[in-house]
Backbone as CSV, one residue per row, in Angstrom:
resi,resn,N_x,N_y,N_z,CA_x,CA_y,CA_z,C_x,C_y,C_z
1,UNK,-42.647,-101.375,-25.625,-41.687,-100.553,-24.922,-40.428,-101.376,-24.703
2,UNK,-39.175,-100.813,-24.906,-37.984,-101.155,-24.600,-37.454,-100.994,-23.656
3,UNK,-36.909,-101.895,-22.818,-36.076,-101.593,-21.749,-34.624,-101.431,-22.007
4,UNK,-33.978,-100.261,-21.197,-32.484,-100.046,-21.107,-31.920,-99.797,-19.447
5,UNK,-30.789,-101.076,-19.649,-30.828,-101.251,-18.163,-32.010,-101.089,-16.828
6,UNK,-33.024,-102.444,-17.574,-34.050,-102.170,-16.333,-34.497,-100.964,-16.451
7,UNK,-34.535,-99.907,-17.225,-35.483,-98.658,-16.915,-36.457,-98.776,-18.506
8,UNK,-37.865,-98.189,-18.726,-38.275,-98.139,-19.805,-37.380,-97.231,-20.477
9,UNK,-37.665,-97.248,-21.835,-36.850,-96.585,-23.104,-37.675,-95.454,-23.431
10,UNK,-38.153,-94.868,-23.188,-39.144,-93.397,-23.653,-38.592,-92.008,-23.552
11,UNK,-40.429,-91.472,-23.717,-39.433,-90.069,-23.284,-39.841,-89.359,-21.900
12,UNK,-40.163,-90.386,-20.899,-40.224,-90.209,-19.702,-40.265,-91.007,-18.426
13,UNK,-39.464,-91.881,-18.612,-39.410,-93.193,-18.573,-39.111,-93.057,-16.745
14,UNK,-39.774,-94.071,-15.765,-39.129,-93.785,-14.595,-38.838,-95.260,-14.112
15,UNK,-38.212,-95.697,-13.173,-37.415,-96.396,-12.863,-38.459,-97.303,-12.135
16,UNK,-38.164,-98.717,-12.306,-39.007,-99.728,-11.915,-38.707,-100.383,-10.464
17,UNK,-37.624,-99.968,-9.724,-37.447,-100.949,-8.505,-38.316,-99.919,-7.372
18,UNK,-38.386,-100.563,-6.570,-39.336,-100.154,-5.483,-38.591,-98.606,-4.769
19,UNK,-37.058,-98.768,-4.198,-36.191,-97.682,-4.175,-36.723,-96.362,-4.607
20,UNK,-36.733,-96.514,-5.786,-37.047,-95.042,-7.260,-38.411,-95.220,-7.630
21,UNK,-39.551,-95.874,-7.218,-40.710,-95.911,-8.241,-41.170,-94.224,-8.056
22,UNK,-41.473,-94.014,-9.612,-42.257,-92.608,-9.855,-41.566,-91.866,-9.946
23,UNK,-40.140,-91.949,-9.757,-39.459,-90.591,-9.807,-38.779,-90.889,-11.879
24,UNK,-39.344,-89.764,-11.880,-38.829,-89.697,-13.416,-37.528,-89.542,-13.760
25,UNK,-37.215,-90.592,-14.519,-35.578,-90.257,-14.748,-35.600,-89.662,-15.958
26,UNK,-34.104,-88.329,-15.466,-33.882,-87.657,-16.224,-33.353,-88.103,-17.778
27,UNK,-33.858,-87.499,-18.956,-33.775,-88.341,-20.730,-32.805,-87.471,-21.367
28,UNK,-32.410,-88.218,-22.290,-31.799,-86.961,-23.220,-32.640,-86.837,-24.138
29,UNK,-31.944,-85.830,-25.456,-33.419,-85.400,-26.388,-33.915,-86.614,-27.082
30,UNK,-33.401,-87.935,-27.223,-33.699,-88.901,-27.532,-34.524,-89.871,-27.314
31,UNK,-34.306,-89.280,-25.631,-35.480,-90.345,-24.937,-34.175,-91.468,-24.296
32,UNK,-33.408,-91.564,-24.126,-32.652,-92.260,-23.299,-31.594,-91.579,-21.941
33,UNK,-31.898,-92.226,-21.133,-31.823,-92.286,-19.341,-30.530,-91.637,-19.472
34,UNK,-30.159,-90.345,-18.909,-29.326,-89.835,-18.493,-27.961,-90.558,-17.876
35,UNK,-26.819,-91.036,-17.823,-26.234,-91.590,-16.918,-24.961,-91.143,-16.808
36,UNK,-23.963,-91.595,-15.598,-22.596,-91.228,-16.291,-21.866,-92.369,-16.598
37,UNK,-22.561,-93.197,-16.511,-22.102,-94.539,-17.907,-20.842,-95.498,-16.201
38,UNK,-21.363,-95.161,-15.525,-20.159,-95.845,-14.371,-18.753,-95.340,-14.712
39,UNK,-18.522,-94.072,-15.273,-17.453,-93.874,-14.987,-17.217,-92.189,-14.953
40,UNK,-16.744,-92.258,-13.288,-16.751,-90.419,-13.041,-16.261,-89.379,-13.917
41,UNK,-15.564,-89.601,-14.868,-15.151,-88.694,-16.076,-16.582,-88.284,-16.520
42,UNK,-17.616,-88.941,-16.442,-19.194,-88.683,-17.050,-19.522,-87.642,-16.654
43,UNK,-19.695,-87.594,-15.491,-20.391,-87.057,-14.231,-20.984,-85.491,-14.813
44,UNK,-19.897,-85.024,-15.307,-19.870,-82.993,-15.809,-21.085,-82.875,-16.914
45,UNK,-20.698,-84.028,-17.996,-21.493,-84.381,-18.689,-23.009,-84.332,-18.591
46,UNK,-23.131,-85.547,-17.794,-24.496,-86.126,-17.345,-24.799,-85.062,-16.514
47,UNK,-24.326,-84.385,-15.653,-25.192,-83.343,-14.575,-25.855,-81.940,-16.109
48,UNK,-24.466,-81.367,-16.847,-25.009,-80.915,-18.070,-26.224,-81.342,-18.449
49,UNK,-26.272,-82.293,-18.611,-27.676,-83.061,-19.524,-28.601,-82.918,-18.904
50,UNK,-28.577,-83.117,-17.294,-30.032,-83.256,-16.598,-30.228,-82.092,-16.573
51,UNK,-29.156,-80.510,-16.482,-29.743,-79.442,-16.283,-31.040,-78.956,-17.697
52,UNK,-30.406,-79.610,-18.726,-31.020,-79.577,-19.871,-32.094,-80.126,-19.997
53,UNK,-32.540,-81.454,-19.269,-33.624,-82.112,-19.513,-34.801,-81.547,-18.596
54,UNK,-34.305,-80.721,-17.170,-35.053,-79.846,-16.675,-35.267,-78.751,-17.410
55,UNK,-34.611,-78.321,-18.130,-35.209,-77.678,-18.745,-36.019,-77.388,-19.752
56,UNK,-35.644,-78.459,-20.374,-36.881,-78.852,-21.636,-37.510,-79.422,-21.421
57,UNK,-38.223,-79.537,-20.266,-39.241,-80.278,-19.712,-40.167,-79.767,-18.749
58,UNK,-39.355,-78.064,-18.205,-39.759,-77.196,-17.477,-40.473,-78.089,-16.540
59,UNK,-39.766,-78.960,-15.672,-39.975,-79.544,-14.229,-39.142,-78.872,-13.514
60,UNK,-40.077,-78.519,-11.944,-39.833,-77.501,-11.207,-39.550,-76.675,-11.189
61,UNK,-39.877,-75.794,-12.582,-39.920,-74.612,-12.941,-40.153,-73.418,-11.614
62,UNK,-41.321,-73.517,-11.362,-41.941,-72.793,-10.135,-40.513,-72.909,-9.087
63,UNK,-39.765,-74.005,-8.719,-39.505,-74.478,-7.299,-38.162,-73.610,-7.771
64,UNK,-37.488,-73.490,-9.088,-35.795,-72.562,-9.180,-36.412,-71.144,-9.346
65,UNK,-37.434,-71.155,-9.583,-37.655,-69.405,-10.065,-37.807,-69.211,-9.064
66,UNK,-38.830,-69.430,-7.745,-39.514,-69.409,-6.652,-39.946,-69.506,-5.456
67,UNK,-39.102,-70.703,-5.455,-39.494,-72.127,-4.294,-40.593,-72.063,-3.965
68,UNK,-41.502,-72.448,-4.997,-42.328,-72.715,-5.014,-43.127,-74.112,-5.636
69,UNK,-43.935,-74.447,-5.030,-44.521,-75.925,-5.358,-45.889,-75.429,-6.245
70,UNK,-46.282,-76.211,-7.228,-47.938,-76.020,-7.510,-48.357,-77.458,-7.272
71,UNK,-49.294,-77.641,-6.168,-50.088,-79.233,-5.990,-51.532,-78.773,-6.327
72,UNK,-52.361,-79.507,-7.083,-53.476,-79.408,-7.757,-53.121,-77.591,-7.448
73,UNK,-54.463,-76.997,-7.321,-54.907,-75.672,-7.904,-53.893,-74.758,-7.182
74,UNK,-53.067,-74.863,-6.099,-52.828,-74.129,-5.110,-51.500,-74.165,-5.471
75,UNK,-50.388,-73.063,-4.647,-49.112,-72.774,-5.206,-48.503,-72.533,-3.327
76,UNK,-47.866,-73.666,-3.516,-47.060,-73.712,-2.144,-45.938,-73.042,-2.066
77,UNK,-45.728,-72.240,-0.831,-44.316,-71.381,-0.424,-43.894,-71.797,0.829
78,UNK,-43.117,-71.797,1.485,-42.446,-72.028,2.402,-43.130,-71.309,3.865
79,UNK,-43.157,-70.068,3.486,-43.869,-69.059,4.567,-44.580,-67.964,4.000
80,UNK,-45.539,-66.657,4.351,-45.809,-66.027,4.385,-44.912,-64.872,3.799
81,UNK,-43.467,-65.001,4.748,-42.818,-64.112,3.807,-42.696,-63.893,2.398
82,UNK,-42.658,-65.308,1.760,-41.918,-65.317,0.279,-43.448,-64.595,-0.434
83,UNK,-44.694,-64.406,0.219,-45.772,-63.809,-0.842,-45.376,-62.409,-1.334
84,UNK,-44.861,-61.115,-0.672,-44.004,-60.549,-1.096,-43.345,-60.514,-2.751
85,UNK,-42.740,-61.700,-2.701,-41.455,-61.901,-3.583,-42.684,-62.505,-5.344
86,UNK,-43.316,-63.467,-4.647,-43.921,-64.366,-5.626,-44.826,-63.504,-6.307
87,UNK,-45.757,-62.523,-5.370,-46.804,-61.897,-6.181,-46.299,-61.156,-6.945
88,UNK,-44.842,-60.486,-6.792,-44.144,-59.783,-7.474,-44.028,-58.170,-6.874
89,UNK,-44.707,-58.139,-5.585,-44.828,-56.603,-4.572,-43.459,-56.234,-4.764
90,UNK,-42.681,-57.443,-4.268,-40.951,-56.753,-3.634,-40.079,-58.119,-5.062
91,UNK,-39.390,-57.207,-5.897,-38.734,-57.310,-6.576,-37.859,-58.477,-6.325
92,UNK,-37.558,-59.412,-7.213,-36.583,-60.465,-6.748,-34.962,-60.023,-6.997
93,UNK,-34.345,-60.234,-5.746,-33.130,-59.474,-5.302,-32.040,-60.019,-6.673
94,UNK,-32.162,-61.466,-7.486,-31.670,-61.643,-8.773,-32.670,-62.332,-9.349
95,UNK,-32.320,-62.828,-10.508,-32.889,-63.920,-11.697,-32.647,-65.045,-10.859
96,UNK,-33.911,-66.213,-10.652,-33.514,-67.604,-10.408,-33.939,-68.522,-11.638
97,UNK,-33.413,-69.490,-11.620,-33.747,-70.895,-12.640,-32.875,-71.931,-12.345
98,UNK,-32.900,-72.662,-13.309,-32.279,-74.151,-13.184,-30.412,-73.931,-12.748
99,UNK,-30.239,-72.687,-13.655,-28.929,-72.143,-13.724,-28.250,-71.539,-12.421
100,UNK,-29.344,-70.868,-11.550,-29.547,-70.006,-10.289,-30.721,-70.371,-9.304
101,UNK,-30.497,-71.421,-8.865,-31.974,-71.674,-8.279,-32.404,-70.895,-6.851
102,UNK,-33.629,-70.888,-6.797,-33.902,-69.375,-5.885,-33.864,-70.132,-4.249
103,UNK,-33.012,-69.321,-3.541,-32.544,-69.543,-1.743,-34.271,-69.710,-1.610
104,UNK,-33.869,-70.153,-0.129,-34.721,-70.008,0.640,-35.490,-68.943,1.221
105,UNK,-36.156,-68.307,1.689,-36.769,-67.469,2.030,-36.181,-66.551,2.700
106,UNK,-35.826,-66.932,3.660,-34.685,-66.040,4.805,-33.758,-65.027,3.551
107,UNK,-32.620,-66.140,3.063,-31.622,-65.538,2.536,-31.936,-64.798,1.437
108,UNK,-32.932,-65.174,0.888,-33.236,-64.297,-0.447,-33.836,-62.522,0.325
109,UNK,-34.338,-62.813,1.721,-34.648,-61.581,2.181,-33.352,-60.575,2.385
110,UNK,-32.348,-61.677,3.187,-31.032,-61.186,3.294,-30.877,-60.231,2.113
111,UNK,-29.894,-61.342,0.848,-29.984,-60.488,-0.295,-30.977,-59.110,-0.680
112,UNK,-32.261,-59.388,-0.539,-33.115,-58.192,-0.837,-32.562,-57.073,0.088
113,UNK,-31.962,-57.284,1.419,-31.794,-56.392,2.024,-30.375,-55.902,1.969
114,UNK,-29.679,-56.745,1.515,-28.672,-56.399,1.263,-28.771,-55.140,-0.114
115,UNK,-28.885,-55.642,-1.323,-28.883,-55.132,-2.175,-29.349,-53.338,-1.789
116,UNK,-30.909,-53.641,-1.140,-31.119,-52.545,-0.835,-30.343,-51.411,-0.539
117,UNK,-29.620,-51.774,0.699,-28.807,-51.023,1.381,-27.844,-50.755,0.584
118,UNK,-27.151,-51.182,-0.474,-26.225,-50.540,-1.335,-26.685,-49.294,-2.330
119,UNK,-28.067,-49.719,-2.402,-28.799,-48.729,-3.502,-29.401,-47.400,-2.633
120,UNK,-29.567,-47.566,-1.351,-30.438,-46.582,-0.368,-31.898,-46.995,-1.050
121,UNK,-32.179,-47.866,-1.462,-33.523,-48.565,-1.070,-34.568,-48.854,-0.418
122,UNK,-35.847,-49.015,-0.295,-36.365,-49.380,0.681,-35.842,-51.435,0.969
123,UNK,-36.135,-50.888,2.111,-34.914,-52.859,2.415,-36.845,-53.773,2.665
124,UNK,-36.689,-54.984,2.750,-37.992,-55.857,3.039,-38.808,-55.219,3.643
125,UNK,-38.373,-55.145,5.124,-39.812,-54.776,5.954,-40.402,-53.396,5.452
126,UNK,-39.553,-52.871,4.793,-40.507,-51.435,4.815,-41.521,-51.778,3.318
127,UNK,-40.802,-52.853,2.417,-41.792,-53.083,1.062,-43.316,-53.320,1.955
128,UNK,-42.877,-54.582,2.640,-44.114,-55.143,3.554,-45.172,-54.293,3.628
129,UNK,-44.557,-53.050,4.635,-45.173,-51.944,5.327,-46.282,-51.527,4.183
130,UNK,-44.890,-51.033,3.353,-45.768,-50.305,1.995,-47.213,-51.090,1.491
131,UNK,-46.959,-52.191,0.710,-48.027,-52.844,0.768,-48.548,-54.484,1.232
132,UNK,-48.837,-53.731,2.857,-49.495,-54.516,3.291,-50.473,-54.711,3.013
133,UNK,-51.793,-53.726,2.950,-53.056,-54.192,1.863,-52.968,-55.420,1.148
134,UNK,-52.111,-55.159,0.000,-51.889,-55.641,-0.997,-51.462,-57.544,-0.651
135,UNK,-50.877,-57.491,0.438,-50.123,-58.419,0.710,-50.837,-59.635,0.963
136,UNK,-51.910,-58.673,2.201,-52.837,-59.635,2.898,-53.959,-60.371,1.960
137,UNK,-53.781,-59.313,0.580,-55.200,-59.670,-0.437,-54.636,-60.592,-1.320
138,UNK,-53.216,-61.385,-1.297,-52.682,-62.066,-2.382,-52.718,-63.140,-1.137
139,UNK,-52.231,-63.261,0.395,-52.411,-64.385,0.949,-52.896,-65.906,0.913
140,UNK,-54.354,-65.532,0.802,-55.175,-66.364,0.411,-54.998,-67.090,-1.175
141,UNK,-54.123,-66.459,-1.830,-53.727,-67.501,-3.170,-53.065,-68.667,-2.639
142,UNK,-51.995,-68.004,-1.618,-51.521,-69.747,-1.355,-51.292,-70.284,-0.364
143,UNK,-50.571,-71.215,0.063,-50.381,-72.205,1.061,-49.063,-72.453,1.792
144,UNK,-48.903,-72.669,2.940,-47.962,-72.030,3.657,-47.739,-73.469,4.206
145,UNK,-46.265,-74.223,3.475,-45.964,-75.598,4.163,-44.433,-75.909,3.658
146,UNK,-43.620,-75.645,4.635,-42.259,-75.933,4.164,-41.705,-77.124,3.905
147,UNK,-42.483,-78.143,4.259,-42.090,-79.360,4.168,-42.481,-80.173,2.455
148,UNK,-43.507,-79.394,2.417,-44.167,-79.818,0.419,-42.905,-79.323,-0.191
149,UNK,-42.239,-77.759,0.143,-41.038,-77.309,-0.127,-39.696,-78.361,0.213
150,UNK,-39.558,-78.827,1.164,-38.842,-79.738,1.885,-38.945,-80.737,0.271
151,UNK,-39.926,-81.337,0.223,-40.197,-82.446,-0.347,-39.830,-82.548,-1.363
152,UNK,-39.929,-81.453,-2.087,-39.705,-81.290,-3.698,-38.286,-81.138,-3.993
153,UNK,-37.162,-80.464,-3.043,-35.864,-80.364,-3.105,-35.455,-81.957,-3.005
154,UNK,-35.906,-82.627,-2.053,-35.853,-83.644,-1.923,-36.305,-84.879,-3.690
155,UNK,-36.975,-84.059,-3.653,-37.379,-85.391,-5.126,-36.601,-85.133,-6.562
156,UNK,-36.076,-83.495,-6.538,-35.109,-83.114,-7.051,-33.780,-83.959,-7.263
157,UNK,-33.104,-83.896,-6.062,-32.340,-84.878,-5.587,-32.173,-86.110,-6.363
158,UNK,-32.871,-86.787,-5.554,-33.388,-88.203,-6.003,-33.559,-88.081,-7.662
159,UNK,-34.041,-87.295,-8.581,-34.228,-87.234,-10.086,-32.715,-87.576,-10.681
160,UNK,-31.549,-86.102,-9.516,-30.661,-86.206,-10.160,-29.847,-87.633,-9.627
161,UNK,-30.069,-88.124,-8.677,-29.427,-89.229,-8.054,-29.196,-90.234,-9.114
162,UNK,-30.551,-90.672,-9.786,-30.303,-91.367,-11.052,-29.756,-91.571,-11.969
163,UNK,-28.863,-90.397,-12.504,-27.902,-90.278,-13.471,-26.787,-90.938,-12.883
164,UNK,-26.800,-91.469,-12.149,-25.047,-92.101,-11.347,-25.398,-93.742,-11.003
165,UNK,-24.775,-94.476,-12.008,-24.861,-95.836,-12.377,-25.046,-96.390,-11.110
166,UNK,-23.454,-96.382,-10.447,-23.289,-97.530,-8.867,-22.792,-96.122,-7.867
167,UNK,-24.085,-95.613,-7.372,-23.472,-94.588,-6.178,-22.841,-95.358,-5.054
């Protein structure tokens, strides 16, 4: 294995100082470390690239479509509300991804309710209403911890932090 600037040379190479251990730095299709080379003219570039390398790598897929986490078997949401949205009961108010990454829970309800009300819709609580059955029987798929959510925006972060030589 090759090193480039202190990081391995692969095609998933993550960063060796204690700071960054484990967090995977973002590659290009080559297999070399994203950067903006120490000079901010990069920056448009390199953020380009990492959106790309998330994507061809479909990391945190779940967390822009969703906000959602998968840790071993289980699929983490923020709250109770977002089961609604995830099982697919109440329609997602737009498209999320890497391009659009999906709000938080609250605001995406906002939006849902917003939208509603332009269409004469049923707005959130009444989807709820509708199927609650339904709601309570998808519950038990997952796990209710905003901070695993917390965490992952957070390691996000930190992925893209790496592309920037001397922050």
């Amino acid at each position: 294995m090759s090193f480039v600037d202190g990081m391995p040379n692969h095609a998933s190479p993550t960063t060796i100082n204690s700071e960054h251990s484990n967090i995977p730095v973002p590659t290009d299709l080559q297999g070399n470390p994203i950067t903006d080379e120490d000079n901010p003219a990069y920056l448009d570039g390199a953020l380009f690239e990492t959106k790309e390398w998330l994507k061809r790598t479909r990391k945190h897929k779940s967390f822009f479509e969703h906000r959602a986490v998968r840790v071993g078997h289980r699929t983490v949401v923020e709250s109770k509300e977002a089961v609604p949205f995830i099982s697919g009961l109440a329609p997602e108010p737009e498209f999320y991804s890497v391009d659009n990454p999906c709000p938080p829970t609250k605001a995406k309800i906002k939006a849902f309710d917003d939208e509603a009300a332009i269409a004469s819709s049923p707005k959130f609580d009444e989807i709820k209403k509708t199927y609650k059955d339904a709601i309570a029987d998808a519950i038990p798929e997952y796990t209710f911890n905003p901070m695993v959510i917390a965490d992952e925006d957070s390691l996000i972060c930190d992925e893209i932090s790496l592309i920037i030589k001397n922050p």
